[in-house]
PDB file of N, CA, C and O in Angstrom:
ATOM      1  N   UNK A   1      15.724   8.317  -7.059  1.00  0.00           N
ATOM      2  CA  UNK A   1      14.661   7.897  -6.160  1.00  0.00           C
ATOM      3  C   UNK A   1      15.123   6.636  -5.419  1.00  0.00           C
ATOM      4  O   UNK A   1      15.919   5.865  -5.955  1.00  0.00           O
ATOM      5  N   UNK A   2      14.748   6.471  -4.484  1.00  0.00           N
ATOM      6  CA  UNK A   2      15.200   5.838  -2.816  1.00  0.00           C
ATOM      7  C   UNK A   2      14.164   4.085  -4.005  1.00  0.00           C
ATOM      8  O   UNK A   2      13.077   4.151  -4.578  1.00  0.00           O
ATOM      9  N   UNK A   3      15.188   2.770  -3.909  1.00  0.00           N
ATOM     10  CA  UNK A   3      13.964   1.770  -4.119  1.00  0.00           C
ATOM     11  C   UNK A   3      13.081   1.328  -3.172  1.00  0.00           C
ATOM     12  O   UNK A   3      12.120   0.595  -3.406  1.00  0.00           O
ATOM     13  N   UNK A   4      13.432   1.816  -1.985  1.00  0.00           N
ATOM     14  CA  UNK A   4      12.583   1.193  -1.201  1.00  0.00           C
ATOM     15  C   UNK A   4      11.939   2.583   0.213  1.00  0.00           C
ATOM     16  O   UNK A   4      12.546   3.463   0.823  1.00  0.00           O
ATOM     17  N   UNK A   5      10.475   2.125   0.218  1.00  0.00           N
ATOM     18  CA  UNK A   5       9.756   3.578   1.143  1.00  0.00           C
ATOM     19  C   UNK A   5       9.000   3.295   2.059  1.00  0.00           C
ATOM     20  O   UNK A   5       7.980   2.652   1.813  1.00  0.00           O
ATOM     21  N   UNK A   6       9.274   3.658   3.217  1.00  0.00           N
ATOM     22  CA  UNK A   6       8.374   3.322   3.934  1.00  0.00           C
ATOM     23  C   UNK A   6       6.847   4.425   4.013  1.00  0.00           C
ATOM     24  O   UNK A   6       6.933   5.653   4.049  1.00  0.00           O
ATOM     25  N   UNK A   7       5.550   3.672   4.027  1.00  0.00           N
ATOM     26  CA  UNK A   7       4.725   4.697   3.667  1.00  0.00           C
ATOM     27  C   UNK A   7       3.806   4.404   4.658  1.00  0.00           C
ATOM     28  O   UNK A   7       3.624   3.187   4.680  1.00  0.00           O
ATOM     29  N   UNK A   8       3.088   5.037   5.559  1.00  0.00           N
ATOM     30  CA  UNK A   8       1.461   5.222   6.254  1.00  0.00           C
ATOM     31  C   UNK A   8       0.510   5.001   5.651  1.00  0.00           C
ATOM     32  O   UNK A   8       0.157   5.695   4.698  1.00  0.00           O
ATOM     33  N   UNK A   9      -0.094   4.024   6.056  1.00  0.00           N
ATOM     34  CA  UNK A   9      -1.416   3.970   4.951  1.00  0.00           C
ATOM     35  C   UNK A   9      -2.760   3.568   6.175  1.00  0.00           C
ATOM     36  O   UNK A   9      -2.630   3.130   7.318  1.00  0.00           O
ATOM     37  N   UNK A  10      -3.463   3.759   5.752  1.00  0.00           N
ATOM     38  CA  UNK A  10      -4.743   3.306   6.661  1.00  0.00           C
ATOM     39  C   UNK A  10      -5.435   1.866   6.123  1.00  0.00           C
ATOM     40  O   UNK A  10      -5.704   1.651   4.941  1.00  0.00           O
ATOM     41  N   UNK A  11      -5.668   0.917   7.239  1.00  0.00           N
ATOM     42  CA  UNK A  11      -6.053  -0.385   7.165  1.00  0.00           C
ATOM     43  C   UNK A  11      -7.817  -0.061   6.696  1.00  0.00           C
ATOM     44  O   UNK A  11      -8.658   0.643   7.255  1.00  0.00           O
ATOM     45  N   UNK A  12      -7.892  -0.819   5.579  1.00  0.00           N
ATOM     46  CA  UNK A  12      -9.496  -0.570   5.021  1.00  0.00           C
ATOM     47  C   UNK A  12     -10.533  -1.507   5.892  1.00  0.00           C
ATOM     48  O   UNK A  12     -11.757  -1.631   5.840  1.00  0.00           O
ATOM     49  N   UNK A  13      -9.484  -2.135   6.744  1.00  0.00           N
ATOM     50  CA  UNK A  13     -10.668  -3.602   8.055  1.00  0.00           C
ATOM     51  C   UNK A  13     -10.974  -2.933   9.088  1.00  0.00           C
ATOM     52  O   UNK A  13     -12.179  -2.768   9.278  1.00  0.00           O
ATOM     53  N   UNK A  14     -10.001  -2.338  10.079  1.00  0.00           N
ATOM     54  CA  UNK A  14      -9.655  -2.102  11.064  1.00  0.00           C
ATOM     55  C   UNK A  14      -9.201  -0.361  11.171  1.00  0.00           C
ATOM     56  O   UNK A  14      -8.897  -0.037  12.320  1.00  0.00           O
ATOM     57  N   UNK A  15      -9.122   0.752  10.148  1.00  0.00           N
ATOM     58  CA  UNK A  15      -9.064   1.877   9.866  1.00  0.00           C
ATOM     59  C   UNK A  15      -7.410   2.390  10.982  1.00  0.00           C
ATOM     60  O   UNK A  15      -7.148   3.534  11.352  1.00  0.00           O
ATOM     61  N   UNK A  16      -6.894   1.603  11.159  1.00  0.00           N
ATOM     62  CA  UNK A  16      -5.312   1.821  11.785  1.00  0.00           C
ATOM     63  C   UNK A  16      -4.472   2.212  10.980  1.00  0.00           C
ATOM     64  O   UNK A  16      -4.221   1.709   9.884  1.00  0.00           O
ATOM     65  N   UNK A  17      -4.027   3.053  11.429  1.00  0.00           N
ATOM     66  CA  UNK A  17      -2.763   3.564  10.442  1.00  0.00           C
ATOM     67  C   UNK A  17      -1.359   2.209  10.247  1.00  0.00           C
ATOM     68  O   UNK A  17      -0.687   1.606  11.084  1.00  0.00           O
ATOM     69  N   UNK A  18      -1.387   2.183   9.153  1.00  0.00           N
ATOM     70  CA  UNK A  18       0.092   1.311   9.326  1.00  0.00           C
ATOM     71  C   UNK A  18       1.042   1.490   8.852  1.00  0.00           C
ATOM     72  O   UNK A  18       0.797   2.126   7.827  1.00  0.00           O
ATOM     73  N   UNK A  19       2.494   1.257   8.977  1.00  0.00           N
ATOM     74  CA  UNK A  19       3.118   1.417   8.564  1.00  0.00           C
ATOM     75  C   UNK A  19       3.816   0.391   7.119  1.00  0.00           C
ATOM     76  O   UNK A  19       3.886  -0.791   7.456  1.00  0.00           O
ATOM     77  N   UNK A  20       4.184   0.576   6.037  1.00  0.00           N
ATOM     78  CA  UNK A  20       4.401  -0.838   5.124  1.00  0.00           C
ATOM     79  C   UNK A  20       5.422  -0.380   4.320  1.00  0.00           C
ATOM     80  O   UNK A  20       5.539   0.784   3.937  1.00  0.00           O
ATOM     81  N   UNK A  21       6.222  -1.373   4.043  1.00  0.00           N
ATOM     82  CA  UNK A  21       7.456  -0.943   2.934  1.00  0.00           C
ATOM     83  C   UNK A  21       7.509  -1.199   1.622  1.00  0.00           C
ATOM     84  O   UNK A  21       7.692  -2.350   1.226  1.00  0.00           O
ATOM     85  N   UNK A  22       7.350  -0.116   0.741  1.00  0.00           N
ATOM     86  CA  UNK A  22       6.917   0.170  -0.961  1.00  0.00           C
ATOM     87  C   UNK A  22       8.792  -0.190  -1.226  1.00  0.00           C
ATOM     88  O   UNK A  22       9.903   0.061  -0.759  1.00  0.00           O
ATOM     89  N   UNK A  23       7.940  -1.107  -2.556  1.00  0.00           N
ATOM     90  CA  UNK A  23       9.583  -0.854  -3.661  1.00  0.00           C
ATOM     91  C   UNK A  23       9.148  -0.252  -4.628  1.00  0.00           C
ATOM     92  O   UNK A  23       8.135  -0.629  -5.218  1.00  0.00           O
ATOM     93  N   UNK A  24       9.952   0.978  -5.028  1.00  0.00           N
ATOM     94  CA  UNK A  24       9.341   1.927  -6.416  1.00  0.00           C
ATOM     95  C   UNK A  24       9.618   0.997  -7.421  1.00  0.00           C
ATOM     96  O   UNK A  24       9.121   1.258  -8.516  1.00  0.00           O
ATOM     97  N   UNK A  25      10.291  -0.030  -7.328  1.00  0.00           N
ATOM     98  CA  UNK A  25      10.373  -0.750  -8.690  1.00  0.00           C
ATOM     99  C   UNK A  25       9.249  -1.685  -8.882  1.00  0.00           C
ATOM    100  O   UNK A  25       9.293  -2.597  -9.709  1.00  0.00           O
ATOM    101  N   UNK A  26       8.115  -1.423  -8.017  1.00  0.00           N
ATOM    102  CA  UNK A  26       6.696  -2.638  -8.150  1.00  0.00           C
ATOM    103  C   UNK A  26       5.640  -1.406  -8.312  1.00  0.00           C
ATOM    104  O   UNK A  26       4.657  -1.320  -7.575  1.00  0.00           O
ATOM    105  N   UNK A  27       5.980  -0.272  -9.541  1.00  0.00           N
ATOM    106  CA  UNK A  27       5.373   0.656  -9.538  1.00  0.00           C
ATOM    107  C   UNK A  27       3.909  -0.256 -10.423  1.00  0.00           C
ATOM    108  O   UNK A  27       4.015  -1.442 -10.736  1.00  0.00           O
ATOM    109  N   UNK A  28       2.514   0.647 -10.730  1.00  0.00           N
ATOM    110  CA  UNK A  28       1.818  -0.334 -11.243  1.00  0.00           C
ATOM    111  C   UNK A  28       1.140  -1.392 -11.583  1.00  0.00           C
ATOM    112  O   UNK A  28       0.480  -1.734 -12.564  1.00  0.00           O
ATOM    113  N   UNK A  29       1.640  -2.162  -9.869  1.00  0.00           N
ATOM    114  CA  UNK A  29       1.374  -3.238  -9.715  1.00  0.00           C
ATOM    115  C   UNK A  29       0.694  -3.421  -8.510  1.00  0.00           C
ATOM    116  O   UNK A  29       0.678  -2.402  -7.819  1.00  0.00           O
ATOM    117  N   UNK A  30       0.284  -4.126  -8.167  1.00  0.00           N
ATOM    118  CA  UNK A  30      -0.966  -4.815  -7.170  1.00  0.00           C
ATOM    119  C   UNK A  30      -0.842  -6.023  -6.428  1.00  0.00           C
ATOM    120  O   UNK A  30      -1.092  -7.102  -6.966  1.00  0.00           O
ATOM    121  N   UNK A  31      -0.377  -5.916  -4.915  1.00  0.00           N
ATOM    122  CA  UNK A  31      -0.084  -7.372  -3.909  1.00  0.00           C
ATOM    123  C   UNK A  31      -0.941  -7.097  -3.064  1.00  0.00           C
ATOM    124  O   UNK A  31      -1.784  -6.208  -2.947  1.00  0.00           O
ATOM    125  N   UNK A  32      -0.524  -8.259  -2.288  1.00  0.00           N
ATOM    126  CA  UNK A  32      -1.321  -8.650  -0.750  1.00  0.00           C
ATOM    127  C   UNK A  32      -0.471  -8.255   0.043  1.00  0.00           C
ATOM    128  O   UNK A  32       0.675  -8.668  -0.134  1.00  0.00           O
ATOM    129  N   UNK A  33      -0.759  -7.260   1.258  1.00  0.00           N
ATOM    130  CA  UNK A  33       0.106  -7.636   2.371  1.00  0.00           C
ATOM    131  C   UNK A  33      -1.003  -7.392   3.659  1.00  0.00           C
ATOM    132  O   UNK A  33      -1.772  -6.438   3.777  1.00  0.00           O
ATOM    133  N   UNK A  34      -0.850  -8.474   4.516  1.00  0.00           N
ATOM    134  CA  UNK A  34      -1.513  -8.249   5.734  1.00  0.00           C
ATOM    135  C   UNK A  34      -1.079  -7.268   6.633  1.00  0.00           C
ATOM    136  O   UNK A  34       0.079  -6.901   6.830  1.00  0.00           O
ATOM    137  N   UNK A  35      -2.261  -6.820   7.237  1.00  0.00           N
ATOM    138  CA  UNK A  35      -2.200  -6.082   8.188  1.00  0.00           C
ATOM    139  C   UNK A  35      -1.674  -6.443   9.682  1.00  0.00           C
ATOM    140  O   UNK A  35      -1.934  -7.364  10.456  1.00  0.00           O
ATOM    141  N   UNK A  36      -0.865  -5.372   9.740  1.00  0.00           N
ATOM    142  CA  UNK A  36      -0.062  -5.598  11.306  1.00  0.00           C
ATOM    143  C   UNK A  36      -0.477  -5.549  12.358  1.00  0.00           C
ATOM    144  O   UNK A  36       0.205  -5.729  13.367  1.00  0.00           O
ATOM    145  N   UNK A  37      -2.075  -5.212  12.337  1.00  0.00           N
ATOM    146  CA  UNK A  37      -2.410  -5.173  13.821  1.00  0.00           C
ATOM    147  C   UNK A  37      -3.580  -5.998  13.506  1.00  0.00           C
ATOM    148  O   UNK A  37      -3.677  -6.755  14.472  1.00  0.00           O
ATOM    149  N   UNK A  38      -4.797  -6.339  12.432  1.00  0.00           N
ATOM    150  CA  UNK A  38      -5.584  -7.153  12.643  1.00  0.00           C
ATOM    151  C   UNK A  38      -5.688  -8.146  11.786  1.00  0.00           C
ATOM    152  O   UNK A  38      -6.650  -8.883  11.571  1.00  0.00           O
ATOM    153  N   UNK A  39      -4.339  -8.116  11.170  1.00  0.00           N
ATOM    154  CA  UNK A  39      -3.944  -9.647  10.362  1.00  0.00           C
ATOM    155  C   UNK A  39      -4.923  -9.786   8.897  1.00  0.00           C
ATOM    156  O   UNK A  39      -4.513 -10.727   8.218  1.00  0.00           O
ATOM    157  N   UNK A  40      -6.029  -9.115   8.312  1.00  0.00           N
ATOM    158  CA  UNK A  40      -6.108  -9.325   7.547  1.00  0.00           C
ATOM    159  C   UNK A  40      -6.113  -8.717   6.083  1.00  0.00           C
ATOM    160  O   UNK A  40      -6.270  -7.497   6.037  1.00  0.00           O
ATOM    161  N   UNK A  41      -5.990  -9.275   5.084  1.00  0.00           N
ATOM    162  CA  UNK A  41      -5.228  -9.064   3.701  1.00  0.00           C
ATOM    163  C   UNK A  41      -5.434  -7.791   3.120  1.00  0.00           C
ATOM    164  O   UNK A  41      -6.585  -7.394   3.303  1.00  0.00           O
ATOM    165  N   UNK A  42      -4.656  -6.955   2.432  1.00  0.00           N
ATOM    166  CA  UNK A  42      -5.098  -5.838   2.561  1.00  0.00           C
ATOM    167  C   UNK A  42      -3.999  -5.987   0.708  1.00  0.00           C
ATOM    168  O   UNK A  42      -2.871  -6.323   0.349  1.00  0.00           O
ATOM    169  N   UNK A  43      -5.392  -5.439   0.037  1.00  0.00           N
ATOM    170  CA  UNK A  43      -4.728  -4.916  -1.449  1.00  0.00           C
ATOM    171  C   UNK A  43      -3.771  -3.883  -1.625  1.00  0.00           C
ATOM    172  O   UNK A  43      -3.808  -3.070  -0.702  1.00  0.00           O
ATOM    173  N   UNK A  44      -3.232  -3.730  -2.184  1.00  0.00           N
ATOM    174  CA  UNK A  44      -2.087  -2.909  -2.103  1.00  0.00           C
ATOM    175  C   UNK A  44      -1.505  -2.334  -3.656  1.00  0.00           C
ATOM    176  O   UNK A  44      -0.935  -2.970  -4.543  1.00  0.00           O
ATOM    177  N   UNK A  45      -1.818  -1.157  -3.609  1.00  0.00           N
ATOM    178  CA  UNK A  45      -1.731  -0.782  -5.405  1.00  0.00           C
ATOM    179  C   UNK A  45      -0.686   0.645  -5.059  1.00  0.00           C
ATOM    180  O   UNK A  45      -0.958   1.466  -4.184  1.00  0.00           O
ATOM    181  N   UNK A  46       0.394   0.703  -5.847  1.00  0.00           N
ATOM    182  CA  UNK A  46       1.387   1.104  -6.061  1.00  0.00           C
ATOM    183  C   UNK A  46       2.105   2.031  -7.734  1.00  0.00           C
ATOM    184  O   UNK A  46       2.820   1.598  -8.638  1.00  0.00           O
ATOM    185  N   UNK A  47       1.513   3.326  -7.508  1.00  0.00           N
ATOM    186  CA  UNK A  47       1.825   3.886  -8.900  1.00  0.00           C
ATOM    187  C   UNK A  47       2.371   5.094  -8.356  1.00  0.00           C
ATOM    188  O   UNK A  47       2.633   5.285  -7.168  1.00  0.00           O
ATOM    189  N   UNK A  48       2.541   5.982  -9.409  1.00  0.00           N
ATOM    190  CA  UNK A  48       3.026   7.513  -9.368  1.00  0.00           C
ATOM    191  C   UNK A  48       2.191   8.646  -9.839  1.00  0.00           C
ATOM    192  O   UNK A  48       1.567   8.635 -10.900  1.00  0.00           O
ATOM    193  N   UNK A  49       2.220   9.702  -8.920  1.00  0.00           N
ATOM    194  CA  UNK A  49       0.672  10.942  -9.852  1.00  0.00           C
ATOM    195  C   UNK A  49       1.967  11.729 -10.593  1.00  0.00           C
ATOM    196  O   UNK A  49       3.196  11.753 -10.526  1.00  0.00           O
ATOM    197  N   UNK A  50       0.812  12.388 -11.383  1.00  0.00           N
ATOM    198  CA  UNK A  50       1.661  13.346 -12.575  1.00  0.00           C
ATOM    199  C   UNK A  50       2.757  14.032 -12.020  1.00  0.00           C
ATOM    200  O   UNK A  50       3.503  14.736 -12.701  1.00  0.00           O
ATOM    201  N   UNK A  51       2.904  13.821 -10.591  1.00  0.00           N
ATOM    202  CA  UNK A  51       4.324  14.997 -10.408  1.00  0.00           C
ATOM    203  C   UNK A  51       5.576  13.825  -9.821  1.00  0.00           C
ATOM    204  O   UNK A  51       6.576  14.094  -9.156  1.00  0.00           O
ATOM    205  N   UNK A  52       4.998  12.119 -10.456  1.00  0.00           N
ATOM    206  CA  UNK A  52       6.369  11.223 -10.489  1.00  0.00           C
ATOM    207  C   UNK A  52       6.394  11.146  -8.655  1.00  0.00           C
ATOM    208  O   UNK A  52       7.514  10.875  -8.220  1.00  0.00           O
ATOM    209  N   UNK A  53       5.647  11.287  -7.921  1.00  0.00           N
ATOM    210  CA  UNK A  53       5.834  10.938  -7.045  1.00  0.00           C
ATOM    211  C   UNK A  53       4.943   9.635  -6.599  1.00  0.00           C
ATOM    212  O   UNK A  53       3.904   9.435  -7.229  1.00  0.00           O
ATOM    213  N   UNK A  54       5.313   8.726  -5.520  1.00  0.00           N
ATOM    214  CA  UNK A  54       4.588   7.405  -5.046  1.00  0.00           C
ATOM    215  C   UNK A  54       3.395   7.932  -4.756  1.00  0.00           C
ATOM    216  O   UNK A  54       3.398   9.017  -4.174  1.00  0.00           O
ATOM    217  N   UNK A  55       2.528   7.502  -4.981  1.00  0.00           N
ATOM    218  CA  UNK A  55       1.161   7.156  -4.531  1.00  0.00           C
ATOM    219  C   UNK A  55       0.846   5.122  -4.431  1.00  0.00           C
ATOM    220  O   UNK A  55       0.689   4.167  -5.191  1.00  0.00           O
ATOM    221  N   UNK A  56       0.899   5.370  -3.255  1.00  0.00           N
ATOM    222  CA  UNK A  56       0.162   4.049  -2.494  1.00  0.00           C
ATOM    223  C   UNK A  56      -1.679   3.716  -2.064  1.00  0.00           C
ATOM    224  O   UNK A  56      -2.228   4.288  -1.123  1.00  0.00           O
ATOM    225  N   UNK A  57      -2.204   2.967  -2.735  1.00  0.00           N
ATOM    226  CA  UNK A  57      -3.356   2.964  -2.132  1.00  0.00           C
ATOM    227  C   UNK A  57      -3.781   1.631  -1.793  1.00  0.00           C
ATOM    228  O   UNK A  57      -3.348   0.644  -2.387  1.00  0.00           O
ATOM    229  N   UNK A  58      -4.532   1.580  -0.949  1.00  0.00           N
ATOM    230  CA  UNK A  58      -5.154   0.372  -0.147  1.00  0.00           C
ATOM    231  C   UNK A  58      -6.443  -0.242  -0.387  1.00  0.00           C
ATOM    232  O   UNK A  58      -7.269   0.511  -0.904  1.00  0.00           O
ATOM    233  N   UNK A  59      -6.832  -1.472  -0.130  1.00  0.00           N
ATOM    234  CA  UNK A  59      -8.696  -2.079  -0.794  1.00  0.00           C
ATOM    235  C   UNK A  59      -8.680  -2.754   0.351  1.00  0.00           C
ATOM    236  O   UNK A  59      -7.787  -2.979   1.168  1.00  0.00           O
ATOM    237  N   UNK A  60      -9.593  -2.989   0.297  1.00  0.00           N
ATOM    238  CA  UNK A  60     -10.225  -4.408   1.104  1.00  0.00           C
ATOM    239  C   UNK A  60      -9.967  -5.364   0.138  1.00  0.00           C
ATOM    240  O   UNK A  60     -10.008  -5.068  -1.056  1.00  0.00           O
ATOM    241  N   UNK A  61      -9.746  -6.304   0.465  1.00  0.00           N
ATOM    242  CA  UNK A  61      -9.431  -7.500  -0.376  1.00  0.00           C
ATOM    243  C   UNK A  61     -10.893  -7.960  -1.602  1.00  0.00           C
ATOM    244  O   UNK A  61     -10.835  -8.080  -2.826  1.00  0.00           O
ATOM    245  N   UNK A  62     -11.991  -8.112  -0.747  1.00  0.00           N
ATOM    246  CA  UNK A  62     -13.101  -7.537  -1.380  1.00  0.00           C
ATOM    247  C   UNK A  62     -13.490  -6.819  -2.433  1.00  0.00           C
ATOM    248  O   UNK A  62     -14.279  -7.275  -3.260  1.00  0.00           O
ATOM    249  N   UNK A  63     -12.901  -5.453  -2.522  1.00  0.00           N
ATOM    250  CA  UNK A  63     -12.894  -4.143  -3.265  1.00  0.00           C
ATOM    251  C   UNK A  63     -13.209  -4.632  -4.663  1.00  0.00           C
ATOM    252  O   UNK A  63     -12.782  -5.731  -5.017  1.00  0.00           O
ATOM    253  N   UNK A  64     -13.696  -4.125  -5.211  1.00  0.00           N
ATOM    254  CA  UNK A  64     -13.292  -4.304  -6.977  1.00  0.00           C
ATOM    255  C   UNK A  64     -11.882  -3.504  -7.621  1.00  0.00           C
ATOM    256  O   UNK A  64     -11.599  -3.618  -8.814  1.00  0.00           O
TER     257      UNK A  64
END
């Protein structure tokens, strides 16, 4: 597996698709990265579904 992915995700502020770069080695884990078109913070959770592939998902910073 590639360490590093670029993945599409949709902005939970601004609903824009963006583009962002995953490291499979921050599987499990949970950052900040702002958004590229309306700048603000966007949760960022990073695991694998049962078939070992990336799954990326996004919060509002907000979110629980």
């Amino acid at each position: 597996m590639e360490l590093l992915h670029e993945e599409k995700v949709c902005c939970p502020y601004c609903n824009e698709v963006i583009v962002i770069v995953v490291d499979s080695e921050d599987l499990d884990q949970e950052y900040i990265e702002d958004c590229s078109v309306c700048c603000q913070p966007i949760r960022v959770q990073v695991t694998t579904n049962l078939n070992e592939e990336l799954v990326v998902i996004t919060y509002n910073e907000n979110d629980a």
